[in-house]
N, C-alpha and C positions, 0 to 999 in steps of 0.2 A: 381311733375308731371314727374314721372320717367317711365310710362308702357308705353310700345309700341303695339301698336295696329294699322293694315293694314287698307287700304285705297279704295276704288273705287270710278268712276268720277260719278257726277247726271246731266251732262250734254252733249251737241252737239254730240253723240253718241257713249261712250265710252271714256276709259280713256287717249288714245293717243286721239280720237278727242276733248275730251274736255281740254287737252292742249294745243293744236293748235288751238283748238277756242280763246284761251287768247291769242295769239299772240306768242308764246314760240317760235318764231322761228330766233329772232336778235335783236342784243343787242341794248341800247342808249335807245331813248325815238322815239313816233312819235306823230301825230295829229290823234284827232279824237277819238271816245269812244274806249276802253280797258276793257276787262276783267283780273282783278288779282284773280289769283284761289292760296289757301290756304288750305295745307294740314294738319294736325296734328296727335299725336299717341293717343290724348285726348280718353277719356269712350265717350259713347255714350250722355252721362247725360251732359259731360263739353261742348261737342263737339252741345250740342243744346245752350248750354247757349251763348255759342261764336258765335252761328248763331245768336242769337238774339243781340247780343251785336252788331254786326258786321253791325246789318241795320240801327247804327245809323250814320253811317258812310254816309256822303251827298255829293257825287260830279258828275254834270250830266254826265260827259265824263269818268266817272269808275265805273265799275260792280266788287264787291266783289263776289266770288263761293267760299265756303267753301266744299268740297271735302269729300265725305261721306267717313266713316273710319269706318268699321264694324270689328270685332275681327279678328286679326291674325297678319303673321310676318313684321311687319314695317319694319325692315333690309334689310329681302327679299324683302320686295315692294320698297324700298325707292333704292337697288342695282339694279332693273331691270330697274325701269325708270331713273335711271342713264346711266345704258348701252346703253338704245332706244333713250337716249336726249330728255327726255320727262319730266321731273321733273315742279311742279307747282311753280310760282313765288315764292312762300312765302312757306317754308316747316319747320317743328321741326324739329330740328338735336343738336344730343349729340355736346359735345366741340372738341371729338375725329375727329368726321363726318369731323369737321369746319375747324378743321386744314389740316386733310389730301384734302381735295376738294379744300380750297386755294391752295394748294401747287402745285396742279396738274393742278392749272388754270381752276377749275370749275363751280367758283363763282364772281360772282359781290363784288368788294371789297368798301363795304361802309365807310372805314379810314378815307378820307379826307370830303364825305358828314355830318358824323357825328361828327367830328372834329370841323368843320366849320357852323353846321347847325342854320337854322333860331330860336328865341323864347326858348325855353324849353330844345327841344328835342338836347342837344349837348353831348358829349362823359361825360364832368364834371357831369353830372345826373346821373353817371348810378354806379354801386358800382365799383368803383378801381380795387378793383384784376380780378372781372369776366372781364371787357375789357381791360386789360393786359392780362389775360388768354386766352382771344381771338387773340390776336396779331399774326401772323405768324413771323416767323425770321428777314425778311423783312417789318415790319409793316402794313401790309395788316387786313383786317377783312372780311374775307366771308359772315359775317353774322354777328349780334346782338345778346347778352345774354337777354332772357326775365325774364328768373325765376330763385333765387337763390335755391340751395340747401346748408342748414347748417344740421350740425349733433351734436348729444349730447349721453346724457343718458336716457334711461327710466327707472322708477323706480316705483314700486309698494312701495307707500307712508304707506301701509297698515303692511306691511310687513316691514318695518321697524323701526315702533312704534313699533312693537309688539316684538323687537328684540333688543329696548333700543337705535335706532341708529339714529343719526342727517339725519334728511332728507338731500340730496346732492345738494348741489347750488355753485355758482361761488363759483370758491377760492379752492375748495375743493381738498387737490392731489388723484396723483394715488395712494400712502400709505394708504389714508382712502379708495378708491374704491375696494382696493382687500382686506382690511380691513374686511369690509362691506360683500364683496363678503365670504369672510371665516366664517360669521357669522351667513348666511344668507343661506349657502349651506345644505343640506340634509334636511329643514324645510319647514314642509305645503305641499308636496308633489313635494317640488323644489330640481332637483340632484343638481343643480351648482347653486353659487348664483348669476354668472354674465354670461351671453349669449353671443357671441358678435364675430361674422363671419367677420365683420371687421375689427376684430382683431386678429384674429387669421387664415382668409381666404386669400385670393388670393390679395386682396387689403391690407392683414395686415403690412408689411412694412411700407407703405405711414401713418396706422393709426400709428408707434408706432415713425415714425416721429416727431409727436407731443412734443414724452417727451424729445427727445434729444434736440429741439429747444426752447422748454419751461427751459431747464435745462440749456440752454447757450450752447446748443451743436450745431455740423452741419444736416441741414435736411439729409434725404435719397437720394434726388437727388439734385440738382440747380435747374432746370428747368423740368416740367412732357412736357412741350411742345419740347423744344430745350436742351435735357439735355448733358450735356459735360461727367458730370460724378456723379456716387452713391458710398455713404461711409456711416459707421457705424464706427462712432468715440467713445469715452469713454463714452462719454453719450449716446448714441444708445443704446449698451453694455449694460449699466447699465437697463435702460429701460426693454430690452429684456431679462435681466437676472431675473428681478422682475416678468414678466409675466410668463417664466417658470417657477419660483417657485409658483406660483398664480394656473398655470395648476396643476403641480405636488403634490401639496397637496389638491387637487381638489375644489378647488375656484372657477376654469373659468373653462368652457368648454372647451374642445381641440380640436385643427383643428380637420378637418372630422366632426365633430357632426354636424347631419341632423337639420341645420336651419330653417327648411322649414315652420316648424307653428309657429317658435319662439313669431310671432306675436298675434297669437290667443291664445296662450298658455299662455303668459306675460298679456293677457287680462283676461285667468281663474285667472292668479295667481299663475300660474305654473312656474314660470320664473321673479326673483326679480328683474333684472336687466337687458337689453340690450339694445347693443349700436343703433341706427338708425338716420335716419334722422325726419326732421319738417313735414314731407308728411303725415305720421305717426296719425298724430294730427286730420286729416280730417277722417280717417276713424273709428277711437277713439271715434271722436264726432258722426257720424253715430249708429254706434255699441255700444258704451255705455258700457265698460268692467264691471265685477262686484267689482273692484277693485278702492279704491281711486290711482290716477297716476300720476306721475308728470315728467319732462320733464328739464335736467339739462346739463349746459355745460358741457365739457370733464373735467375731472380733469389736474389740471397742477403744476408745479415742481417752477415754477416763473413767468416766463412773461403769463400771459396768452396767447392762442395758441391754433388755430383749422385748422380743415380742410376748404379747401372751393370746390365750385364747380358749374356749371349751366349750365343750358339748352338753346338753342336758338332758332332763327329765320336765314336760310339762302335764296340764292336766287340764281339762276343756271343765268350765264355771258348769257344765252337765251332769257331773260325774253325781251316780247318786249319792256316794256316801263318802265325802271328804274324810272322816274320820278314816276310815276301813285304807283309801286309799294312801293316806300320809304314812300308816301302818305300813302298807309295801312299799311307798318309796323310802322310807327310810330302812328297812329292809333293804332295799336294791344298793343303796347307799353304804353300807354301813356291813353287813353280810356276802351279798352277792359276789364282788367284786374279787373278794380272797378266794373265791373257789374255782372262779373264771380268769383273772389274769394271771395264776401259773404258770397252764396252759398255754394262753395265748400274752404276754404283758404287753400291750400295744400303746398303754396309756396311762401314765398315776389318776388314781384318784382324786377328785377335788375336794371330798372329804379327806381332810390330812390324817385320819388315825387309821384306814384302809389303805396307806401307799405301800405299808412294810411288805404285800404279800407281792408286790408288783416289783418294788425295788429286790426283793430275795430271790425272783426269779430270775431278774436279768442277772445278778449276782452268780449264780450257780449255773447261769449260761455263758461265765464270762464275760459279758458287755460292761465291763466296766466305766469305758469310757462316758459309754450312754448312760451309766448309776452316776455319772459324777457329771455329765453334763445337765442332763435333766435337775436332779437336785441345784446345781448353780442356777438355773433361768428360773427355778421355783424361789429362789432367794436373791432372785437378782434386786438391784436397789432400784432400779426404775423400770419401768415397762410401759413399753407403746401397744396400742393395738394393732390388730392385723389387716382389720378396712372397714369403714364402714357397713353398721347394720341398718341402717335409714330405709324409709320404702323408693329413695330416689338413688342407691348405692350401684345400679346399673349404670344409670346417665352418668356416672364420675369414673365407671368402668370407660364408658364409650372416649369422657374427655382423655383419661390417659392414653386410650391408642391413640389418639388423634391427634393429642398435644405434649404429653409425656413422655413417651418412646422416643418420635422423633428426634426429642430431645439429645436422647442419651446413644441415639445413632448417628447421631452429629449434623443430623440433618436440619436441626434447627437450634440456635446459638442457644445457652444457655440463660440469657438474659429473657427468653421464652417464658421461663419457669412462673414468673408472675402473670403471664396471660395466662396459664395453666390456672395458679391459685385463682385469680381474680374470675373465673368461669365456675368454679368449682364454690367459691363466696355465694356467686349469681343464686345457686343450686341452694347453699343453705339458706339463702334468705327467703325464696320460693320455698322452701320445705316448709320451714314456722313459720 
């Protein structure tokens, strides 16, 4: 559940009045009925399912408004009603959002309610790293992760029969994937045999993380939240030294190459291999490629070792009635989720006792591979993040095209790789 898509209100007339009909105007709790208005970047399609979900929700003194979201820029929507102080109780917001809005005293920090809370709903339910990845410096939480994002392999299962090659499942290293990928290149109308913008894009550092910690090495940063500092130790190096040679005899795709259908293309069969996330699976199941396909953790070097990452629920220090609204988020957390990922299962939940309706769908849709890979990266024994959420995580976008790519296009030695870190230090020390 990674598209963002804009919002307008269905109520009290217009979208400033209909936050201030909820009460959005001070903080604590009071008496007396409440409306909690709930935003999302959800399709139009999820965005009904969670209305309907939402009216099971029973309490005489709270009115749930789910906040109509028709196509366009969530960013931009979700910035201006920031600006106005108008933002809904309950809104979807990236990890980035969550961090920077704590920090700036935004948001309502739920730490100690969910630490401490009644029955079910306490912080131990929900998956480890996402609320650690939520924490601020200070141990604050702006907000609740709802949905995990895990990432793997896709693979055209078809396509590798047919080329004598063991289908990819746990265990499997990066040796076999580029393996695979040189075996697999220039066949069936496929230039490269492995796709993978994630590895080779703006987020590829964070991916090639994986092999240096899977190898016994140091990640790319300590912390994507609070990072002190990034290094590309021996086994970084080494990692990075195997991908360009992967590019350069045309295995991988190389940075720049236009990603942009990789999906539909991997669905003709145009595309053996690339990297994505679980989200992937829902629209797979829709669509229907003509291709058998299958869905595999990352390859690794020893420890197994993924990325992680997720989506949340925040809630602006305005809201009138904290109490009312912890009520529907955990509601959204805890109910919601079983009656809307059926239908659509795009993403486990990050509350762990709501996964079973998400895992039972892909199950009776067949994805097996995806029930078993997703499960592995939720149990992986180490996990790196996916990039930087800092407010300077642009600038270390710009250093990778500028200093990182070239790298991995051969166009600058590999010995490069420490001007890279040593710019991207500059940054962290400039941040704190």
């Amino acid at each position: 559940m990674r598209r963002t898509l804009g919002v307008t209100a269905l109520a009290c007339a217009g979208l400033l009045a209909a936050t201030a009909c909820s009460g959005s105007d001070s903080g604590g709790s009071s008496d007396g009925p409440v409306t909690v208005t709930v935003m999302t970047w959800e399709s139009a399609e999820t965005n009904a399912a969670i209305k309907k979900a939402l009216e099971g929700f029973k309490d005489d003194n709270i009115t749930v408004q789910l906040l109509d979201t028709p196509s366009g820029q969530y960013g931009d929507k979700l910035a201006s009603l920031t600006q106005a102080k108008q933002l809904p109780d309950l809104f979807w917001c990236g990890n980035d959002t969550e961090q920077q809005y704590t920090s700036q005293g935004l948001l309502v920090d739920w730490s100690e309610r969910i630490k401490n809370g009644e029955g079910d709903f306490t912080a131990d339910k929900f998956v480890p790293s996402a609320m650690d990845n939520w924490k601020t410096a200070d141990g604050q939480m702006g907000g609740l992760p709802s949905l995990m994002n895990t990432y793997g392999v896709w693979y055209n299962a078809d396509a590798f029969t047919a080329a004598g090659l063991p289908l990819p499942k746990a265990g499997w290293t990066w040796d076999d994937m580029y393996a695979a990928a040189a075996k697999l290149a220039n066949k069936n109308g496929a230039k490269y045999g492995l796709v993978a913008d994630q590895l080779t894009g703006g987020d590829g550092p964070f991916t090639m993380s994986m092999y240096s910690v899977s190898a016994g090495g140091a990640p790319f940063t300590d912390d994507v939240n609070h990072p002190t500092k990034a290094e590309a130790d021996d086994k970084y190096k080494e990692g990075v030294e195997k991908l360009v040679a992967a590019i350069k005899n045309g295995s991988v795709a190389p940075p720049g190459y236009d990603a942009a259908n990789v999906q539909s293309l991997f669905a003709a069969g145009k595309v053996p291999m690339t990297f994505g996330g679980q989200w992937l699976a829902a629209g797979f199941q829709t669509d229907k490629p003509k291709i058998k396909y299958g869905f595999a953790p990352f390859p690794q070097v020893q420890t197994p070792t993924t990325l992680y990452d997720s989506v949340g629920i925040c809630t602006p220090q305005y809201t009138k009635n904290e109490d009312a609204t912890f009520k529907v988020l955990e509601y959204i957390n805890t109910k919601v989720w079983d009656a809307v990922l059926p239908a659509s299962p795009v993403a486990p939940p990050a509350y762990t006792p709501a996964q079973a309706s998400y895992f039972d769908a892909l199950t009776k849709a067949q994805q097996s591979t995806v029930v078993d890979t997703v499960k592995a990266d939720l149990a992986a024994e180490k996990t790196v993040g996916v990039r930087f959420t800092t407010q300077w995580a642009q600038q270390v976008g710009d250093l990778t095209t500028a200093n990182y790519q070239p790298i991995l296009s051969g166009k600058k030695p590999v010995s490069e790789l420490q001007t890279y870190i040593d710019k991207i230090n500059d940054l962290i020390k400039q941040g704190s």
